[in-house]
C-alpha positions in Angstrom: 0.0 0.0 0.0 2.9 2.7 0.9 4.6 1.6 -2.1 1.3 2.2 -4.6 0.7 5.6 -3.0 4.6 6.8 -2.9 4.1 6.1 -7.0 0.6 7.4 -7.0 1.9 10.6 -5.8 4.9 10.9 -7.7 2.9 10.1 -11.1 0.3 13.1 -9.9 2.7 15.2 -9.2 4.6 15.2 -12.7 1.3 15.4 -14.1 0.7 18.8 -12.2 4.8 19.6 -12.8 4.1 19.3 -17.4 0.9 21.2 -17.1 2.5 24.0 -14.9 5.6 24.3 -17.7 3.2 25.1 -20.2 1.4 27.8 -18.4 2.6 31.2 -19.9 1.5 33.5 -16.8 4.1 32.4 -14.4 7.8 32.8 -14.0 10.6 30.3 -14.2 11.3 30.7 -10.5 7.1 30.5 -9.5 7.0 27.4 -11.6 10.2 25.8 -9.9 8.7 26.6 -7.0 5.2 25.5 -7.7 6.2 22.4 -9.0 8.7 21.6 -6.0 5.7 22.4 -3.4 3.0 20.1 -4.9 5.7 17.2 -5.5 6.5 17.7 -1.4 3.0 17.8 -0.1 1.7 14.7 -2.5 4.9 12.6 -1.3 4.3 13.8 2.9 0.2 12.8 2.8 1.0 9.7 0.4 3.5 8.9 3.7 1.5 9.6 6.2 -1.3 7.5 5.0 0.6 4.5 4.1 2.4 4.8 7.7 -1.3 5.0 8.8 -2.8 2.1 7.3 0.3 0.2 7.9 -1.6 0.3 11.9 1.8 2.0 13.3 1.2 4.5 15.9 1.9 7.9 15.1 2.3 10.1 18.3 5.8 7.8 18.8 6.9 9.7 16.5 5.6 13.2 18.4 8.7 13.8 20.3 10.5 13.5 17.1 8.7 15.6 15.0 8.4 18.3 17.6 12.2 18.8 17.2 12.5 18.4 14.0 9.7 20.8 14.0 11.3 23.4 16.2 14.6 23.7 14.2 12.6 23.9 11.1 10.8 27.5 12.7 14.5 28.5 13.4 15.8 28.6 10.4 12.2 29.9 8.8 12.2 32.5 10.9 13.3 35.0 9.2 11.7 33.5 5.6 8.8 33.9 7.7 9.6 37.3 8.9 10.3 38.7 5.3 6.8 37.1 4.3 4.6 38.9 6.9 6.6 41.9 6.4 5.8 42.0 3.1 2.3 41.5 3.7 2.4 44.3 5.9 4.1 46.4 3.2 1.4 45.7 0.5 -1.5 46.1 2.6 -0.7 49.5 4.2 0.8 51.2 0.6 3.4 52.8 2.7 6.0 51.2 -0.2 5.2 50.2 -3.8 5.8 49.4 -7.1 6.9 52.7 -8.5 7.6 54.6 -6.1 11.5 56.3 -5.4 12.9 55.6 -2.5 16.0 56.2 -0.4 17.1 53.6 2.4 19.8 54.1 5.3 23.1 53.0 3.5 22.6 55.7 0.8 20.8 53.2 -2.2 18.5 55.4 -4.5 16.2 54.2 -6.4 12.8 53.6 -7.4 11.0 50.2 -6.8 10.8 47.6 -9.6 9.0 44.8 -7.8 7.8 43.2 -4.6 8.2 39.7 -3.8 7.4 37.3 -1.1 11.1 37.7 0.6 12.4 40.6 -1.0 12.2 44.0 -3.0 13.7 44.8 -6.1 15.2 48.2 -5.9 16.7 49.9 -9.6 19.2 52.7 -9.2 19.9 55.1 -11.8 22.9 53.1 -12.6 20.3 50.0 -13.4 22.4 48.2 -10.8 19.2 45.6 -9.1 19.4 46.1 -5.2 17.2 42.8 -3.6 16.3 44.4 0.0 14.4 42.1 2.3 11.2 43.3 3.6 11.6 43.1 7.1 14.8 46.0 6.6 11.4 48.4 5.3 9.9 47.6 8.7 12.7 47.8 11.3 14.8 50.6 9.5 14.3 53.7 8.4 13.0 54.7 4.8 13.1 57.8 2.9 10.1 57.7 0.3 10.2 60.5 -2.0 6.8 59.2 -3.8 4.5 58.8 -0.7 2.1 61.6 0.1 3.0 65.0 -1.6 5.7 64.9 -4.5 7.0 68.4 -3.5 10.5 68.1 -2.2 12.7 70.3 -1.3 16.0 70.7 -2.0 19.5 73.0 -0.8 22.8 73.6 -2.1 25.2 75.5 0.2 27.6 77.7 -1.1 30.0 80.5 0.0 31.1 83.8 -1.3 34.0 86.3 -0.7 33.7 89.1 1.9 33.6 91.5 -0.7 30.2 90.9 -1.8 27.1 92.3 -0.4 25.1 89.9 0.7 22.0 91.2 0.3 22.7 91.7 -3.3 24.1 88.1 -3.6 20.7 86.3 -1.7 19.0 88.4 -4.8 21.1 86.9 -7.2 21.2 83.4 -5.9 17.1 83.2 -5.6 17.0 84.4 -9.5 19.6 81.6 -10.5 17.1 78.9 -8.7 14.4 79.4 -10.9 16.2 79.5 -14.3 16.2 75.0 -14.1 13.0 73.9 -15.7 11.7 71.4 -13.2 12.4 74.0 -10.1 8.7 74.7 -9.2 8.0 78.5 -9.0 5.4 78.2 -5.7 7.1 77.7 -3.2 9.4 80.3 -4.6 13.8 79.3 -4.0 14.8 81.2 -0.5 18.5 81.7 -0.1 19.9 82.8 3.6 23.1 83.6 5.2 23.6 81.4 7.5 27.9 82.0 8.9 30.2 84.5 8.7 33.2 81.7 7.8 36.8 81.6 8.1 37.5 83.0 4.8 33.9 82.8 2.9 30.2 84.4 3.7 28.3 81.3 4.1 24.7 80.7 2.4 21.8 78.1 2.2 20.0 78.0 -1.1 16.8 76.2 -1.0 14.2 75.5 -4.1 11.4 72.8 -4.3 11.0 69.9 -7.1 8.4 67.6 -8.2 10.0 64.9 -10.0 12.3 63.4 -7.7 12.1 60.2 -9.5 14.4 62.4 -13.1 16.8 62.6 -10.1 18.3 65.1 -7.4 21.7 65.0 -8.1 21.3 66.2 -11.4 19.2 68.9 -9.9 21.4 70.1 -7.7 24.2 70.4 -10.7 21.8 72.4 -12.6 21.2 74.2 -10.0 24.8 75.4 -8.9 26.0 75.5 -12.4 23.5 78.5 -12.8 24.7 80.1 -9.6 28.4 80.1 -11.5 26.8 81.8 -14.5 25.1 84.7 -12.0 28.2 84.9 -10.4 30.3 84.8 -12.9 28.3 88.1 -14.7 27.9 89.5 -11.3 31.5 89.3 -10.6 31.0 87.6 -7.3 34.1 85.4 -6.1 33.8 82.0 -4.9 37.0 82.1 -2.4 39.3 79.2 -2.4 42.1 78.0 0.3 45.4 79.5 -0.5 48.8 79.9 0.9 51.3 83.0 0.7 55.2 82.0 1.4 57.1 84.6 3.0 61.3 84.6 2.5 63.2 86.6 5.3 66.6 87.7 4.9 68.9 86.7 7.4 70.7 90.2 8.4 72.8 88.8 10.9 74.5 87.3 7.5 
């Protein structure tokens, strides 16, 4: 009897392995996986009814099982952990497909897909970061998409002592808005914000929309207009620079 059902099961379960290969709407890995499942759970209940009918007792087994049972949820716990997570994830919207996010080692990108264990993060250098869904719960996440696309952005900058700053927060708030995809409500501010070492420090700050063209490339655009201002402005950017000094000896 345990040997007709072991084959039973095994011929069912190729059966159900041909007919999943030639479904079109699954993946390679979802029919792998699929196919793997099924052949696992027809071999375990084509066991456990052979063992049955065989008239051997079952709970002898108990303490057995119970251990094998308990390092099985150890080493599924986090599997499990990314699976719930990612539940969690798709039910409350906080993260999906779509949307650009920034997590706490510095990857930027937007989200590409959402999986059981793991999300697929693309960066702008289409390099494929595979995050697992519990590091969306227990860490921090910066998501540029959720809620209101308006971001704001600032590029600091410093200016000789000659200027007037008054006539240089002017300049710097015109240069903002010359970039196309700087928004003009809320319009840029620019402040001073320290009297440096050898430079009049400022704050230039402007708003976007599109966070997911990029913010680097923003920021460029943005401080290669303030060059152009200063530039026809004549407004110096100082620099660090050293003066040598030779003294004669006139002892000699």
């Amino acid at each position: 009897a345990l040997s007709f059902l072991l084959y039973a099961a095994l011929f069912v379960s190729s059966l159900l392995e041909r007919r999943i290969r030639r479904t079109s709407g699954l993946t390679i890995s979802s029919k792998v996986l699929l196919s793997k499942t099924i052949r696992i759970v027809l071999v375990t209940f084509a066991l456990l009814i052979g063992v049955t009918s065989a008239g051997i007792d079952l709970s002898l087994l108990a303490v057995f099982s119970g251990a094998v049972g308990l390092g099985v949820g150890f080493g599924l716990q986090k599997v499990i952990s990314n699976l719930f997570s990612g539940m969690l994830l798709l039910m409350d919207k906080s993260i999906k497909p779509g949307d650009i996010i920034e997590l706490q080692n510095g990857v930027y990108g937007w989200v590409e897909h959402m999986g059981a264990r793991y999300t697929e993060i693309i960066t702008r250098e289409n390099k494929s970061y595979l995050v697992p869904n519990e590091d969306f719960i227990t860490h921090p996440v910066v998501n540029w998409s959720h809620g209101d696309t308006l971001v704001r952005l600032e590029t600091k900058f410093g200016v000789h002592y000659n200027s007037d700053p008054h006539h240089v927060k002017k300049i710097a708030e015109e240069a903002a808005q010359k970039p196309e995809r700087v928004v003009a409500d809320p319009k840029p501010q620019c402040h001073l914000v320290d009297f440096g070492d050898s430079s009049l420090n400022f704050v230039l700050r402007y708003w976007i929309k599109d966070a997911e063209k990029g913010v680097v490339n923003m920021r460029g655009a943005v401080m290669l207009a303030l060059w152009d201002a200063f530039k026809e402005n004549g407004i110096k950017i100082p620099y660090p620079h050293r003066e040598v000094f030779i003294h004669e000896d006139k002892a000699a």
